[in-house]
DRENDO-1510 file (C-alpha; in Angstrom, 1 decimal, always signed):
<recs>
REC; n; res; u; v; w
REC; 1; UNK; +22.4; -27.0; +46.6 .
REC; 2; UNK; +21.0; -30.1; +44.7 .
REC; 3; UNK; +18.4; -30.5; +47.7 .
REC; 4; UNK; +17.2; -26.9; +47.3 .
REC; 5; UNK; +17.1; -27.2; +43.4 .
REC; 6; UNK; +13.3; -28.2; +43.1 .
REC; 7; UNK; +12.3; -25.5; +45.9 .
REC; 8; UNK; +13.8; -22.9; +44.0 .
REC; 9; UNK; +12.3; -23.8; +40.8 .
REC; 10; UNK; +9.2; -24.3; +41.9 .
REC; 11; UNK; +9.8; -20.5; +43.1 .
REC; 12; UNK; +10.7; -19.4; +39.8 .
REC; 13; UNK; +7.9; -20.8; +38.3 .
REC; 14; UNK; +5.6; -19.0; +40.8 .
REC; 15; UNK; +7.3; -15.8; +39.8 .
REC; 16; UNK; +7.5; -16.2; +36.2 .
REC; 17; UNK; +3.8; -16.7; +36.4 .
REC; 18; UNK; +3.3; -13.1; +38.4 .
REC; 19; UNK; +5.3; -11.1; +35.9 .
REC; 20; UNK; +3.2; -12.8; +33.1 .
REC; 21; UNK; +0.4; -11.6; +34.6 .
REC; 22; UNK; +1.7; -8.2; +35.4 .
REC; 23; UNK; +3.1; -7.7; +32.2 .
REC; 24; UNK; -0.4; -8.6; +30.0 .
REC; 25; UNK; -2.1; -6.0; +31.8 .
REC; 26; UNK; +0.6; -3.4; +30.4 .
REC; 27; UNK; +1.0; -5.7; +27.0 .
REC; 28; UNK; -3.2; -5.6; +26.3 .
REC; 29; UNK; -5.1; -2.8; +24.8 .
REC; 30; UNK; -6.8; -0.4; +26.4 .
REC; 31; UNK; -9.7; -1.5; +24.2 .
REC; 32; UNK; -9.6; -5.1; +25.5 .
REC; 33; UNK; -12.1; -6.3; +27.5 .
REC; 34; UNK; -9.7; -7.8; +30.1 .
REC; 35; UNK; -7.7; -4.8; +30.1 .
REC; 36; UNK; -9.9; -3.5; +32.9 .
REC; 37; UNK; -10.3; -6.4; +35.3 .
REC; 38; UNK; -6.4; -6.9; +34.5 .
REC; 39; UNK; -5.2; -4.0; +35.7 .
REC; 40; UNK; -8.0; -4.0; +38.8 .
REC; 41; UNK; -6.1; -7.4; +40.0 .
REC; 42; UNK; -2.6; -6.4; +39.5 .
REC; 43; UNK; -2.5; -3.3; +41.4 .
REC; 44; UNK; -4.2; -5.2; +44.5 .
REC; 45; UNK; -1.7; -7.7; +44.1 .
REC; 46; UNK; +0.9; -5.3; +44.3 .
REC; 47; UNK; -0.8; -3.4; +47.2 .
REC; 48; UNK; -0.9; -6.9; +48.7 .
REC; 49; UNK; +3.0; -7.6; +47.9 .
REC; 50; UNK; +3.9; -3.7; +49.5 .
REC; 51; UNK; +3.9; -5.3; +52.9 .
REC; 52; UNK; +7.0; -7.6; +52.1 .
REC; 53; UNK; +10.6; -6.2; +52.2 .
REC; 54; UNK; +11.8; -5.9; +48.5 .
REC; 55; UNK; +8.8; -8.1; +47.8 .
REC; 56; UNK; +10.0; -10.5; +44.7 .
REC; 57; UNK; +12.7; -8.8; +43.6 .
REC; 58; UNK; +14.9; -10.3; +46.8 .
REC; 59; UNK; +13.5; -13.5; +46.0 .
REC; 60; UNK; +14.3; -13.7; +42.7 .
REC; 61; UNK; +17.9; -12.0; +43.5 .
REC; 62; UNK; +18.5; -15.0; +46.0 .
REC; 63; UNK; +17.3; -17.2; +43.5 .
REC; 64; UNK; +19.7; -16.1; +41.0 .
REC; 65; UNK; +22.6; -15.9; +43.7 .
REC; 66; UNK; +21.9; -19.6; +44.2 .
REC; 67; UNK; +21.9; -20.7; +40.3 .
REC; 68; UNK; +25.2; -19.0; +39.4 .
REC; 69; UNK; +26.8; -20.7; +42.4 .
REC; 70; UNK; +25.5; -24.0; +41.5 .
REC; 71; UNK; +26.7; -23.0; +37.8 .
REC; 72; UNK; +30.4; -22.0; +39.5 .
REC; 73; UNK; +30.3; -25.6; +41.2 .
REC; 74; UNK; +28.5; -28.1; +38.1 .
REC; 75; UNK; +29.4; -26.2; +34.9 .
REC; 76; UNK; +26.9; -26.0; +32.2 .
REC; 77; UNK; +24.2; -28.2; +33.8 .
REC; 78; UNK; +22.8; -25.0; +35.5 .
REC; 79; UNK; +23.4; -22.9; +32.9 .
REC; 80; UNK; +19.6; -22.6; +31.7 .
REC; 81; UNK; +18.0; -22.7; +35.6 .
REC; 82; UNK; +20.7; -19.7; +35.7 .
REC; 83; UNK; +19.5; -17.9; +32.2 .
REC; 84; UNK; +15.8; -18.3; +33.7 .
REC; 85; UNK; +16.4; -16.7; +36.8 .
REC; 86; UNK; +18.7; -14.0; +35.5 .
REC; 87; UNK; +15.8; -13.1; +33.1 .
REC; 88; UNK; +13.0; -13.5; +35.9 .
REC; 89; UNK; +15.1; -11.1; +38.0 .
REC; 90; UNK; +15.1; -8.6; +35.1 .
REC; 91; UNK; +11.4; -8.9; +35.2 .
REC; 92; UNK; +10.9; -7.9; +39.1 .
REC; 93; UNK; +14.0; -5.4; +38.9 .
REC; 94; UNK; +11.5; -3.6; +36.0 .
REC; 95; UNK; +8.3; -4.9; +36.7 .
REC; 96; UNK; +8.4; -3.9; +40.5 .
REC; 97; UNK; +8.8; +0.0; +39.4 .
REC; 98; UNK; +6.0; -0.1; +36.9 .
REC; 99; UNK; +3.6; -1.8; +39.9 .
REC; 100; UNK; +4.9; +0.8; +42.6 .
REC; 101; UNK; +4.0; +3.3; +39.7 .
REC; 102; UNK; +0.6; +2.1; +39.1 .
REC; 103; UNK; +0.0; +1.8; +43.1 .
REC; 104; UNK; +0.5; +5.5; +43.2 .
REC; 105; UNK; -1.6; +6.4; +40.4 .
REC; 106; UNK; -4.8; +4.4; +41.2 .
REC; 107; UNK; -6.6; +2.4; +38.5 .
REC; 108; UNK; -8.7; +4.7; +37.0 .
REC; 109; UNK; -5.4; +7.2; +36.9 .
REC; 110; UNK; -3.3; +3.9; +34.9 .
REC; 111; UNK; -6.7; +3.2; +32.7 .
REC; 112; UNK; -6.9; +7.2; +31.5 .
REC; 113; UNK; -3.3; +7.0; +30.8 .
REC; 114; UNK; -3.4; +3.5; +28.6 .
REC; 115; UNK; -6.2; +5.2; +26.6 .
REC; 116; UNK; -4.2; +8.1; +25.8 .
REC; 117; UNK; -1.4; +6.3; +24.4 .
REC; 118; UNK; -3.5; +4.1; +22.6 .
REC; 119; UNK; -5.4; +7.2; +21.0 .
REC; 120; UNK; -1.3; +8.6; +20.6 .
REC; 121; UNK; -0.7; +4.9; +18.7 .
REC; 122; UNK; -3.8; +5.7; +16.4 .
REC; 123; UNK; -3.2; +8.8; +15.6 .
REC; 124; UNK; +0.5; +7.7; +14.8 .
REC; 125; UNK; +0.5; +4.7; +13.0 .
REC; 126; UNK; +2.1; +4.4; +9.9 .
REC; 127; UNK; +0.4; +2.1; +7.0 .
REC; 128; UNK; +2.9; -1.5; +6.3 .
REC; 129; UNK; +5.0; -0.4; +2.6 .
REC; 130; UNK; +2.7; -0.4; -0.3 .
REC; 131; UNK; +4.9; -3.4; -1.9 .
REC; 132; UNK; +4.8; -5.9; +0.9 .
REC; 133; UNK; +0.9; -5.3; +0.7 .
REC; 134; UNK; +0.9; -6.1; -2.9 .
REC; 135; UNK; +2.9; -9.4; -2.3 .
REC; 136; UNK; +0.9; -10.2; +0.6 .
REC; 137; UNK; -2.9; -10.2; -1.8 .
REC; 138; UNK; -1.0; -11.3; -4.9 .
REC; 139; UNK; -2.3; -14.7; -4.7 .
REC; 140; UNK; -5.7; -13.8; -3.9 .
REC; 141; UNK; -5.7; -11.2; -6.6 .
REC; 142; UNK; -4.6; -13.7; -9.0 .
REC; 143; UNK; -8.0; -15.5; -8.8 .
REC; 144; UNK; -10.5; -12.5; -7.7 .
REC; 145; UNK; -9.0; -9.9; -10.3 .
REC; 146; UNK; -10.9; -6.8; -8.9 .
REC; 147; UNK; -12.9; -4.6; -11.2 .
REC; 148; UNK; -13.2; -1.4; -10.1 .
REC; 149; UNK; -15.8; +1.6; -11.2 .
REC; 150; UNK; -15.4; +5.6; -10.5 .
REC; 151; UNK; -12.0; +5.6; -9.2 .
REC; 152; UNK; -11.6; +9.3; -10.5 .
REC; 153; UNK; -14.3; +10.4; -7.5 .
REC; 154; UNK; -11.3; +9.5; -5.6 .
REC; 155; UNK; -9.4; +12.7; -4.2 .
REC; 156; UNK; -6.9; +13.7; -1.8 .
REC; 157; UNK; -9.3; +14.8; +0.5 .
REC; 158; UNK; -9.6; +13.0; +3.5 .
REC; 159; UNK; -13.0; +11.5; +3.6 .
REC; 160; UNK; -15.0; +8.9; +4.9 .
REC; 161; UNK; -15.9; +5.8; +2.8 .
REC; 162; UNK; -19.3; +4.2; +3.5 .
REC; 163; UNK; -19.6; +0.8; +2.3 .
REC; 164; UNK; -21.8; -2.3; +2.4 .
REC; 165; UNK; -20.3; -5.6; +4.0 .
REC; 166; UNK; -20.1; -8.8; +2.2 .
REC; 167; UNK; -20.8; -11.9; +4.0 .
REC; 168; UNK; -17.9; -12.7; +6.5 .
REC; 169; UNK; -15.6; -9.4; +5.0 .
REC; 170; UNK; -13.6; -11.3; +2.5 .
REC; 171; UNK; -14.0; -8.7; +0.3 .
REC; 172; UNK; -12.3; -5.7; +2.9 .
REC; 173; UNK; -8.9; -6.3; +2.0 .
REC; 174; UNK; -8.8; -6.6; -1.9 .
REC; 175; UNK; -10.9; -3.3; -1.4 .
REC; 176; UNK; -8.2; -1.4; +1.0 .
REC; 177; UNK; -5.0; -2.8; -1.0 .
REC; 178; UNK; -7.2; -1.9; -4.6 .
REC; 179; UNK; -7.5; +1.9; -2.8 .
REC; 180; UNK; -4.1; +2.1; -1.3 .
REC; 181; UNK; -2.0; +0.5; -4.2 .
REC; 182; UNK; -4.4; +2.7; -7.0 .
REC; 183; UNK; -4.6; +6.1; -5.2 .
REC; 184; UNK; -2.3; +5.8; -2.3 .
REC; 185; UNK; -5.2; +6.1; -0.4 .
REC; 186; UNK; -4.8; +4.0; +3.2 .
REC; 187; UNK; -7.8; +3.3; +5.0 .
REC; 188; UNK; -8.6; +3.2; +8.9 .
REC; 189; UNK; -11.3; +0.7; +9.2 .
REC; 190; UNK; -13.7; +0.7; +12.4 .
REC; 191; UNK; -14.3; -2.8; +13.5 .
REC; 192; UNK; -16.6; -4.3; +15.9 .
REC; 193; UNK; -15.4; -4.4; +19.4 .
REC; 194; UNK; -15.7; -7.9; +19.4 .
REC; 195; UNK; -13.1; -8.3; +16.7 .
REC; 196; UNK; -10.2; -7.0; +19.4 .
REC; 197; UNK; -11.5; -9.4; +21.7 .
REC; 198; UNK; -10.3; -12.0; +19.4 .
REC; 199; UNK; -6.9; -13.5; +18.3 .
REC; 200; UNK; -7.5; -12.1; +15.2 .
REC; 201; UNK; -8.3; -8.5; +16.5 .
REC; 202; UNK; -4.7; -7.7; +16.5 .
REC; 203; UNK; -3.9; -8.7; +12.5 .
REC; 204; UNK; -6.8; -6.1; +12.4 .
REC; 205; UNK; -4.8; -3.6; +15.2 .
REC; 206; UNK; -1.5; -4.5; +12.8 .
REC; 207; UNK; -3.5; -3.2; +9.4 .
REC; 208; UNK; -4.9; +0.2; +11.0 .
REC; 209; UNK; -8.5; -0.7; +12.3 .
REC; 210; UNK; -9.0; +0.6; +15.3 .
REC; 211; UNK; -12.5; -0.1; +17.7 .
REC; 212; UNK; -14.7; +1.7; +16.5 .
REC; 213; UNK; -16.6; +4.2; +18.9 .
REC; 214; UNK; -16.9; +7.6; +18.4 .
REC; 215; UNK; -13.7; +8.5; +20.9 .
REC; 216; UNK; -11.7; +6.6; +18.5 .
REC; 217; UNK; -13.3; +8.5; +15.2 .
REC; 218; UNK; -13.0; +11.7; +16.6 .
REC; 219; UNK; -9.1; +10.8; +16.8 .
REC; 220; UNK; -8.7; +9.4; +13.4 .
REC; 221; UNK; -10.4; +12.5; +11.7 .
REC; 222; UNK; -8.5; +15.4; +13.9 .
REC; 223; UNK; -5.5; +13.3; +12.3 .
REC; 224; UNK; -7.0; +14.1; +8.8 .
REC; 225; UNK; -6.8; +10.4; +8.1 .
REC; 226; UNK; -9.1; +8.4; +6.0 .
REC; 227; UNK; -11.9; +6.2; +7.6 .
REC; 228; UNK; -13.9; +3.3; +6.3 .
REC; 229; UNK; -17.2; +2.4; +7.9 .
REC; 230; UNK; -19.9; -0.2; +7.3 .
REC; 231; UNK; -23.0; +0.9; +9.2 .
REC; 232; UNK; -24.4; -2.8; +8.8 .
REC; 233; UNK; -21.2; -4.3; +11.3 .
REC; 234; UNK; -21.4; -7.7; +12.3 .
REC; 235; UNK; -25.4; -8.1; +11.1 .
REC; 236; UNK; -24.2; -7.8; +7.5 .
REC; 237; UNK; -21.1; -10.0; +7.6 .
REC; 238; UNK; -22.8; -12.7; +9.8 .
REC; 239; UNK; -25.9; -12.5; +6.9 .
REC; 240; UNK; -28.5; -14.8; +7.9 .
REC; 241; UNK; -28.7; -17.9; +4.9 .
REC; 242; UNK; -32.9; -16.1; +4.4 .
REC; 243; UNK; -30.8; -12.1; +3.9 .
REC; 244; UNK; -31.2; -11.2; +0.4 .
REC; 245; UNK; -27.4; -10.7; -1.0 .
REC; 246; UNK; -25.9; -8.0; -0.8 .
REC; 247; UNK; -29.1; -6.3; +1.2 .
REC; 248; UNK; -27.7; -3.1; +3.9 .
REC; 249; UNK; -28.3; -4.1; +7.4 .
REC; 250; UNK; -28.2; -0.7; +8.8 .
REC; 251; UNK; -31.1; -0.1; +10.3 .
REC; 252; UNK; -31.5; +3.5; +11.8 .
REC; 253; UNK; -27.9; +3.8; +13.0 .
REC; 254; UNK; -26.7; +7.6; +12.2 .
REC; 255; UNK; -23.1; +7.7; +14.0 .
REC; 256; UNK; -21.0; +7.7; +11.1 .
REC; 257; UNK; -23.1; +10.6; +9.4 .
REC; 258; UNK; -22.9; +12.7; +12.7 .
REC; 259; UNK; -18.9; +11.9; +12.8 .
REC; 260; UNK; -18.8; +12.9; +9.0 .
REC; 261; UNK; -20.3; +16.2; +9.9 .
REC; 262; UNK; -18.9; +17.3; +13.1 .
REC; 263; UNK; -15.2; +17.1; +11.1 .
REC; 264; UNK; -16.9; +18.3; +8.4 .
REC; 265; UNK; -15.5; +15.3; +6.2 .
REC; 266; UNK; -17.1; +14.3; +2.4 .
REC; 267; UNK; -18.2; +10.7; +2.6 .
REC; 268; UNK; -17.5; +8.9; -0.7 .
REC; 269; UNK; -20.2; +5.8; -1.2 .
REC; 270; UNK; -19.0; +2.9; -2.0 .
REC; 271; UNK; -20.1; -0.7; -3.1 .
REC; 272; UNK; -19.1; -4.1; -3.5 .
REC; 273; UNK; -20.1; -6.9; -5.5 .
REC; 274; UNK; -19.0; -11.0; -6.2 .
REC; 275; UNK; -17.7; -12.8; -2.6 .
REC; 276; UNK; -21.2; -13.5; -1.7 .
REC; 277; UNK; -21.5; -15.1; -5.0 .
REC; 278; UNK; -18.9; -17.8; -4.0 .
REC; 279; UNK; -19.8; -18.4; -1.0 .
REC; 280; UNK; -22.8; -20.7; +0.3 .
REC; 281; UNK; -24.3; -20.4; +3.9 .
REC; 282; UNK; -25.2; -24.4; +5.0 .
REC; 283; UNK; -25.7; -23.7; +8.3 .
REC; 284; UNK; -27.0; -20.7; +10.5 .
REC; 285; UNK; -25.6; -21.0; +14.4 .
REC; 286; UNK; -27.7; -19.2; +16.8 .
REC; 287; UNK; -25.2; -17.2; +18.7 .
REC; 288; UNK; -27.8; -14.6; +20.5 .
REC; 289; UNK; -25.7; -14.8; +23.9 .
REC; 290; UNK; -23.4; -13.0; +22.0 .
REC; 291; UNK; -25.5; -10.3; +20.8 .
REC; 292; UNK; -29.4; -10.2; +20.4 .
REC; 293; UNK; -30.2; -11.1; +16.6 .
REC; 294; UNK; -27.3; -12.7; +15.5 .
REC; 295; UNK; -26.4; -16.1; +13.8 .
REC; 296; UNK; -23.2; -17.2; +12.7 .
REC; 297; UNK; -23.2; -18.5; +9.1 .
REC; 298; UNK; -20.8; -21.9; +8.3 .
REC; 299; UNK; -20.1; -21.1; +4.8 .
REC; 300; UNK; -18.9; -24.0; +2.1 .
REC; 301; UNK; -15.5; -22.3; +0.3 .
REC; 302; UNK; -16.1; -21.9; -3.0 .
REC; 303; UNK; -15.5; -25.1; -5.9 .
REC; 304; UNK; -13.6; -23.7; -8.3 .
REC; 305; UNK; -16.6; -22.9; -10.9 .
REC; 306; UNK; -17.5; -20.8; -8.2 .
REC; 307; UNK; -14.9; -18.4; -8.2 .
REC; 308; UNK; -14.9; -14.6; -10.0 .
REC; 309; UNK; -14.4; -11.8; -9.9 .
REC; 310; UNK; -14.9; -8.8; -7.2 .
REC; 311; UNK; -16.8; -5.5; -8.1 .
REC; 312; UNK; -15.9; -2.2; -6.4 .
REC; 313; UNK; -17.6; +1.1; -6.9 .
REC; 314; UNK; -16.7; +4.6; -5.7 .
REC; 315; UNK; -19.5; +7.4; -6.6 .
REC; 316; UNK; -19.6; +10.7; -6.3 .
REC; 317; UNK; -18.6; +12.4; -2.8 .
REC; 318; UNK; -21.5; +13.7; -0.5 .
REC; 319; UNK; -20.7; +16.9; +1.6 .
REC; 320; UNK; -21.0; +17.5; +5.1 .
REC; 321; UNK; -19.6; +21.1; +5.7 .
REC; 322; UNK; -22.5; +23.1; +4.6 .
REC; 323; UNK; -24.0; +21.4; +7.9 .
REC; 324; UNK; -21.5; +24.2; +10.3 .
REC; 325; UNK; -20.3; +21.1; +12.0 .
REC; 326; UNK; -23.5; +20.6; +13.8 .
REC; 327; UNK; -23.7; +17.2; +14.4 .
REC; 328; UNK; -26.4; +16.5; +17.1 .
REC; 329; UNK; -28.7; +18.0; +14.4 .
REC; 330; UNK; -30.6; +14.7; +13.7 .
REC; 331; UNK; -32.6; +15.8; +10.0 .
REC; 332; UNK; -29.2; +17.1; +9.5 .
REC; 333; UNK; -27.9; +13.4; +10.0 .
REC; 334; UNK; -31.0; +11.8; +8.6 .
REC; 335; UNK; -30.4; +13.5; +5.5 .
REC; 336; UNK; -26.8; +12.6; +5.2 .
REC; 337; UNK; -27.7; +8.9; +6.3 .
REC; 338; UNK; -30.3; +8.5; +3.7 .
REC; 339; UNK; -28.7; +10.3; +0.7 .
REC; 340; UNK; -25.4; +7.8; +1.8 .
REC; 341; UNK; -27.7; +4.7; +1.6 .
REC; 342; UNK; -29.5; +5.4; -1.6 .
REC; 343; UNK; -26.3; +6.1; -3.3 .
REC; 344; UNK; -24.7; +2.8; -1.9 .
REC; 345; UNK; -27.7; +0.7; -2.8 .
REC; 346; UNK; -27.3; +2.4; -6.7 .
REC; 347; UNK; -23.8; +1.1; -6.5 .
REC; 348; UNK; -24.6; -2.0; -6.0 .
REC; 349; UNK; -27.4; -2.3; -8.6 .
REC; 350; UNK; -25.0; -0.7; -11.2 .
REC; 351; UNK; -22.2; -3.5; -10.1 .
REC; 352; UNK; -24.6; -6.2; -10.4 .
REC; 353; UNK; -25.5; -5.3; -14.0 .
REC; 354; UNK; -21.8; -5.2; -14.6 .
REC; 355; UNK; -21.6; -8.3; -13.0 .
REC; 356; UNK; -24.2; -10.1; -15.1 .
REC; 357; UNK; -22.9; -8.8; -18.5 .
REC; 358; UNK; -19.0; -9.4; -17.7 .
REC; 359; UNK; -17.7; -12.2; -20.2 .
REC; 360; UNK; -14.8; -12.6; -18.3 .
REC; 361; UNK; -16.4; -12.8; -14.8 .
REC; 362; UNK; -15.7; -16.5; -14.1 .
REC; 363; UNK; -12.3; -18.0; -13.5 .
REC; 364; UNK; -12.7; -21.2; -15.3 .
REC; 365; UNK; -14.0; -19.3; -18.0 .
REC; 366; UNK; -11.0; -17.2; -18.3 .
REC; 367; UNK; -8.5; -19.8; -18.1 .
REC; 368; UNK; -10.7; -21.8; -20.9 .
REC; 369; UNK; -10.4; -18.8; -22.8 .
REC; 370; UNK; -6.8; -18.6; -22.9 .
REC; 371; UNK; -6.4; -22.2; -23.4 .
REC; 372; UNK; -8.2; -21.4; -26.5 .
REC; 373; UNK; -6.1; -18.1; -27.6 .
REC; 374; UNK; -2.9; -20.3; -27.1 .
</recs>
């Protein structure tokens, strides 16, 4: 048995390998870009393996025959080789049904399937509890304190919020947690594709973001959930060092005001004020093979005289059922576009008045103040 140890790990190994492989193209989102190519190379694989009696289940059943009689003979010095291939025959035992399934169904039968769970999974998520939220942006609050304008245009009604995007996001979660914890209010935010192609596309999967095409919108809103949006995407969050702050990137885009008025959803402006104020672009990194017109900024963090406050402002809701759900109307969506930009960009201009004016915007100066009071 000794001679044949190697051989048969090496085996293993091969086989733990396939079922990775097999497994990630159940395991990744239908969104992801591999998800596609993944599941194109596993089912000819498994076509391939079809051919073979019992294919890798008998393997890995003679593999695990082998390790628990070496285990019965050696004692405990097997015991992990015989853990390993008990597990790796679970895998082919469960892993060879789900292949023989997918065979049968044909990729683009297995693709259609994955998205309709997925858009099940949307429509079905449930937001993490308000408290381990607040612990989670307690530190971060501590030193940002939001300020926040026109809550009381805030209703139940499900709506989408339109906002402008500060450079690199910071500002997205003190905004959702200052919603959910204030009004109860959780937000679905649409993200870049890119963002799921990412490790961190997943933390964004975890707190309700889904991609964000229209597919996905028109789930989110026949679930009468609440949606954020930032028409400027990734051109406002990767600002250019020469933008202007806090300028809207969002050129002539009109999906979100066509998906406000085919659900026949309010969108409530929104506007926020400060990160970009910490942060200083030294660097811009030409990333165009990524996406035409695009840098990536390298941004200093902030010293500590840097850091203040965050502004948010929620104005006054802006109809869309008057519109009969007609949403391929474009002056219907121009109008709805335009009325949502000017009422974003007076947002801002009213938070950066605020923002000027505030005696107790900076965080040194606050704690200097105290030190005073005490």
């Amino acid at each position: 048995m000794a001679s044949l140890t190697p051989a048969v790990d090496l085996l293993l190994g091969g086989l733990s390998l396939f079922h990775l492989f097999v497994g990630l193209t159940f395991v990744i989102p239908a969104d992801h870009m591999l998800k596609k190519p993944g599941v194109h190379h596993h089912l000819k694989a498994a076509r391939a393996l079809q051919c073979l009696p019992l294919r890798t289940l008998l393997v890995a059943l003679a593999a695990l025959a082998l390790y628990l009689c070496h285990l019965a003979h050696n004692g405990s010095g097997s015991a992990v080789r015989a853990a390993v291939a008990s597990y790796t025959w679970l895998c082919a035992v469960f892993l060879r049904r789900l292949s023989e399934v997918g065979v049968s169904l044909g990729e683009e039968k297995v693709l259609l399937i994955e998205h309709e769970a997925q858009r099940a999974d949307i429509a079905a998520f449930q937001p993490p509890p308000a408290r381990a939220l607040a612990a989670l942006m307690a530190p971060i609050e501590a030193l940002i304190r939001p300020d926040i304008t026109g809550l009381e245009h805030v209703t139940e009604t499900p709506s989408l919020y339109v906002m402008n995007h500060s450079l690199l996001g910071v500002e997205m979660p003190s905004f959702i947690h200052a919603l959910y914890s204030r009004k109860g209010v959780f937000l679905r935010g649409l993200a870049d594709h890119m963002h799921f192609s990412l490790p961190h596309g997943e933390v964004l999967r975890a707190l309700g973001a889904v991609d964000g095409t229209r597919e996905n919108v028109d789930v989110l809103m026949g679930a009468r959930q609440n949606v954020l949006v930032y028409p400027g995407g990734a051109h406002e969050v990767l600002k250019h060092s020469a933008t202007p702050k806090y300028s809207l990137l969002w050129k002539q885009r009109l999906g979100f005001a066509r998906m406000a008025i085919k659900h026949g959803y309010p969108l409530v402006p929104c506007a926020a004020v400060g990160t970009e104020d910490m942060l200083s672009i030294v660097a811009d990194l030409p990333v165009g093979f990524v996406r035409k017109e695009l840098s990536l900024p390298l941004a200093a963090p902030p010293s500590p005289a840097r850091i203040q406050k965050i502004y948010f402002w929620f104005g006054e809701p802006i109809p869309t059922a008057q519109f009969g759900g007609d949403w391929q109307n474009d002056a219907f969506a121009i109008e709805v576009r335009d009325r949502t930009r000017a009422a974003v960009e007076s947002g801002i201009a009213i938070l950066l008045e605020k923002q000027e004016t505030d005696p107790d915007r900076f965080l040194m100066e606050r704690f200097g103040a105290r030190a005073k009071e005490e």
